[in-house]
TIVOLO-791805 format. One record per residue (C-alpha): residue number from 0; residue in one letter; x, y, z. Coordinates in steps of 0.2 Angstrom, whole numbers. Layout:
BEGIN
R    n  res     c1     c2     c3
R  NUM    a      X      Y      Z
...
end
This chain:
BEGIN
R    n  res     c1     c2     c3
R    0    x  -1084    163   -128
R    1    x  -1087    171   -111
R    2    x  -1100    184   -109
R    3    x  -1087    198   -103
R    4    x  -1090    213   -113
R    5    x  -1080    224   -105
R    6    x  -1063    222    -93
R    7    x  -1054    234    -84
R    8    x  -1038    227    -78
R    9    x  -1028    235    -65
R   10    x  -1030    251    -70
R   11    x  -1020    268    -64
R   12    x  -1022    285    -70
R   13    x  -1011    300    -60
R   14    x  -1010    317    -68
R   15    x   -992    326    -65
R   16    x   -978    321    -58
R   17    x   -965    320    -44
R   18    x   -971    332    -29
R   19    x   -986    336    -39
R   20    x   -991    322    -44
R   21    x  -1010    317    -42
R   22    x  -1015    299    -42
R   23    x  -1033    296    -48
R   24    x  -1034    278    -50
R   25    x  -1023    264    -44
R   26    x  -1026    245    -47
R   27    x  -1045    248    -50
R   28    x  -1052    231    -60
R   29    x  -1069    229    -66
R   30    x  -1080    218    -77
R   31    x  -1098    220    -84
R   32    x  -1106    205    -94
R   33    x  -1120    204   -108
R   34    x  -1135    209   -100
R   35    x  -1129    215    -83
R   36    x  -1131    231    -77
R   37    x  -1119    239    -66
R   38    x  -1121    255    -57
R   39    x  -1106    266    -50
R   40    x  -1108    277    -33
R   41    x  -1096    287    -28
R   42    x  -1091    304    -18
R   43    x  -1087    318    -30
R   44    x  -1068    318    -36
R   45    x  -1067    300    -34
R   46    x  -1065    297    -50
R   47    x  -1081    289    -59
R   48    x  -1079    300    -74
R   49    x  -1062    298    -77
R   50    x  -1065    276    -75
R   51    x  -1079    279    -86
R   52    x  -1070    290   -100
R   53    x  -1055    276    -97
R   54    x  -1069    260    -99
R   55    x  -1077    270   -116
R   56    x  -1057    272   -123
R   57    x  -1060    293   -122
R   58    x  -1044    295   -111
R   59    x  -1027    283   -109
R   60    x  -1024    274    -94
R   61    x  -1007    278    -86
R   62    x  -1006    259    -81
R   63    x  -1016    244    -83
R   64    x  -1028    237    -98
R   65    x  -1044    241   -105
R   66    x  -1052    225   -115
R   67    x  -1067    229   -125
R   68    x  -1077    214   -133
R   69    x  -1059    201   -130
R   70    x  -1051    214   -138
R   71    x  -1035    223   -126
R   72    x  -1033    241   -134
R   73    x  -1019    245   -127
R   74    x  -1007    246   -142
R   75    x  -1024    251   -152
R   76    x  -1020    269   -162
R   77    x  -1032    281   -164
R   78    x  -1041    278   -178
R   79    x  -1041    257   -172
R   80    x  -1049    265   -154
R   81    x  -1060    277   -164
R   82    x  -1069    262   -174
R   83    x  -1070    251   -159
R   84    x  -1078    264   -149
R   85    x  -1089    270   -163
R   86    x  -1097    249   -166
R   87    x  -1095    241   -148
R   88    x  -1097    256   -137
R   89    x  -1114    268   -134
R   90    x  -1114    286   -122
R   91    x  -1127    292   -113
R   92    x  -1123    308   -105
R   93    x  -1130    321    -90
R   94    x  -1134    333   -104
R   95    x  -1143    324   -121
R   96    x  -1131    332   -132
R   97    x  -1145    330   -147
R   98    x  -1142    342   -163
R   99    x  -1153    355   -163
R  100    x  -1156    356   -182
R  101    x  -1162    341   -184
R  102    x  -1177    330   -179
R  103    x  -1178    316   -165
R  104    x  -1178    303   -178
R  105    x  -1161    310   -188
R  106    x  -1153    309   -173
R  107    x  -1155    294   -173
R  108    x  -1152    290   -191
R  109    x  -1134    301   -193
R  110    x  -1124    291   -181
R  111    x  -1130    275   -193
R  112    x  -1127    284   -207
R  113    x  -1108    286   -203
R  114    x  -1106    267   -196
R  115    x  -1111    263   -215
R  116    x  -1127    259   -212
R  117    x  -1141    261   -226
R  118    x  -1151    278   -227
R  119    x  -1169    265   -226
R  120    x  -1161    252   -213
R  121    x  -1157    267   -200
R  122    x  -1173    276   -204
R  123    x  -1181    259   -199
R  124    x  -1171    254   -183
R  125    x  -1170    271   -177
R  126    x  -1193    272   -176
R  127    x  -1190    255   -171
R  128    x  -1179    263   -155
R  129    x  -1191    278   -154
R  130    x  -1206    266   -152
R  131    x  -1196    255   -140
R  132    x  -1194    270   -130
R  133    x  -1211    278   -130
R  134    x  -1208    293   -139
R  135    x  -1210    287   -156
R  136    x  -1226    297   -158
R  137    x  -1211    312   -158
R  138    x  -1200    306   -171
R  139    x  -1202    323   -181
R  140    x  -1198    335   -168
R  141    x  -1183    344   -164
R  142    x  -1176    343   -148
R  143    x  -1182    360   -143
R  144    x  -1199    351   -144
R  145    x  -1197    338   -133
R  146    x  -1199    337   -115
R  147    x  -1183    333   -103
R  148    x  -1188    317   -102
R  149    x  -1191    313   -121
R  150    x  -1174    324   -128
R  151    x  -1166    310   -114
R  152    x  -1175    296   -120
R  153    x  -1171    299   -140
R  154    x  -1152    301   -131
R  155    x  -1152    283   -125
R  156    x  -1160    279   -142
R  157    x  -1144    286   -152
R  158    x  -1132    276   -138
R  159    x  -1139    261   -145
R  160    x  -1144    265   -163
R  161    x  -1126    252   -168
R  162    x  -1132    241   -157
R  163    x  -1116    242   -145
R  164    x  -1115    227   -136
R  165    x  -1109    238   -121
R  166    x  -1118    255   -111
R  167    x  -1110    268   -102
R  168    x  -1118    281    -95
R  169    x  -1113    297    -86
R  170    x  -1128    302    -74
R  171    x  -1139    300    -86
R  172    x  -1155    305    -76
R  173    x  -1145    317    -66
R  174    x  -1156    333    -74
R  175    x  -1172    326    -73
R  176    x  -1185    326    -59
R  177    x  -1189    311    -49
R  178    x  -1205    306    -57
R  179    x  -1197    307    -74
R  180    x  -1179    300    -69
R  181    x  -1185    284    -64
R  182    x  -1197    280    -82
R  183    x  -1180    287    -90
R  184    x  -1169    274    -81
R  185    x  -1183    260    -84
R  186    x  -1181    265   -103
R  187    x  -1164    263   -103
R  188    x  -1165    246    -92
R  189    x  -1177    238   -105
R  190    x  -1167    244   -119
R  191    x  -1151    236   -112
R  192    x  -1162    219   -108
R  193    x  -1167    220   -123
R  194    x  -1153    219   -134
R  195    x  -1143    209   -121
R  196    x  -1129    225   -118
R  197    x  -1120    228   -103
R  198    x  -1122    243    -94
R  199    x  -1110    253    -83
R  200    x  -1119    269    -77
R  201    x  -1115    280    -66
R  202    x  -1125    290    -53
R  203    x  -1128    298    -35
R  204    x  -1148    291    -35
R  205    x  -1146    277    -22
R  206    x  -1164    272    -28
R  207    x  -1160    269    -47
R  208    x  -1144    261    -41
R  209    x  -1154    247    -31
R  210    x  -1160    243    -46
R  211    x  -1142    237    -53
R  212    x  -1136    217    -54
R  213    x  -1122    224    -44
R  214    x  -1118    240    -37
R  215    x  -1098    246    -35
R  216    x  -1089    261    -29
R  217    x  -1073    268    -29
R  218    x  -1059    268    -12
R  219    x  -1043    274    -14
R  220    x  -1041    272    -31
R  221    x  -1048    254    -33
R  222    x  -1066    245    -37
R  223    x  -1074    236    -22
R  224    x  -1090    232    -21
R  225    x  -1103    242    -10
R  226    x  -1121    240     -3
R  227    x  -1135    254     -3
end
């Protein structure tokens, strides 16, 4: 079985038409492996967010396929594409996008909940994430409670409470300081290693993208690889 978790294959997306037509992307192809970590750079209205919305099967390609885990989801319908990107797929956002309500560690614990997980399974891999992370000392608190840097941590923690075998992450230190950006990212690198997922992450930090396998950018529409 290869070790691609996640293809993108000649991929377009244009918005319009005619005259008014806007083309985003145009032949862009990409793949990312078990355990290889991928960083994206790019200028601003490239299109990184719309090839990472594409890559996590929250937007339709205009051309091309998307194949998640040997799966092509092109003809998948919603509710197949919903359940693929609910068990193969994990988020990390800018912003942590925690519920306010509820503690670090039920944040955690609802996304398993609804994957059908058992209540005393997810309590117990979800303090197993926390403590992985560092901030299992914090499982209690509400996000409100945390530090920047914890409320991001407990957000990687949640990407990979269903153990997705693939990471993609949207500037996911992009709020922080410097200090606290590069423990973040390190959190987020051990925890991919860890449990051998492959990351896509995009971000404008040339420092944490050194720290990639391979670092790609977008040109005219397309994926070519780049050097920092």
């Amino acid at each position: 079985m290869s070790d691609v978790l996640l293809e993108l294959k000649n991929i377009a997306k244009f918005y319009g038409k005619g005259e008014a037509r806007l083309d985003v992307l145009e032949g862009a192809s990409l793949t990312v492996s078990a355990g290889e970590l991928v960083a994206l750079v790019a200028p601003s209205g490239a299109g990184k967010s719309t090839l990472l919305h594409i890559a996590g099967l929250l937007d339709q390609p205009s051309g091309g396929e998307v194949v998640v885990d040997g799966q092509a989801t092109h003809h998948l319908g919603d509710r197949a594409r919903t359940h693929l990107r609910r068990t193969a797929i994990g988020f990390v956002y800018q912003f942590h996008h925690l519920l306010p309500e509820f503690t670090a560690l039920e944040n955690l614990v609802i996304p398993m909940l609804i994957a059908g997980q058992a209540e005393a399974n997810a309590r117990t891999r979800g303090m197993e994430l926390l403590e992985l992370l560092g901030v299992g000392a914090r499982a209690e608190h509400r996000p409100a409670e945390l530090s920047g840097g914890e409320q991001q941590r407990v957000a990687i923690a949640r990407a990979a409470a269903n153990r997705p075998h693939i990471i993609l992450a949207d500037e996911p230190t992009g709020n922080l300081d410097p200090a606290t950006s590069g423990m973040v990212f390190d959190a987020l690198v051990n925890l991919m290693r860890n449990q051998g997922s492959g990351t896509l992450f995009v971000t404008h930090d040339h420092s944490l993208a050194r720290k990639a396998d391979r670092v790609i950018t977008l040109q005219d529409g397309k994926v070519i690889a780049a050097t920092l």
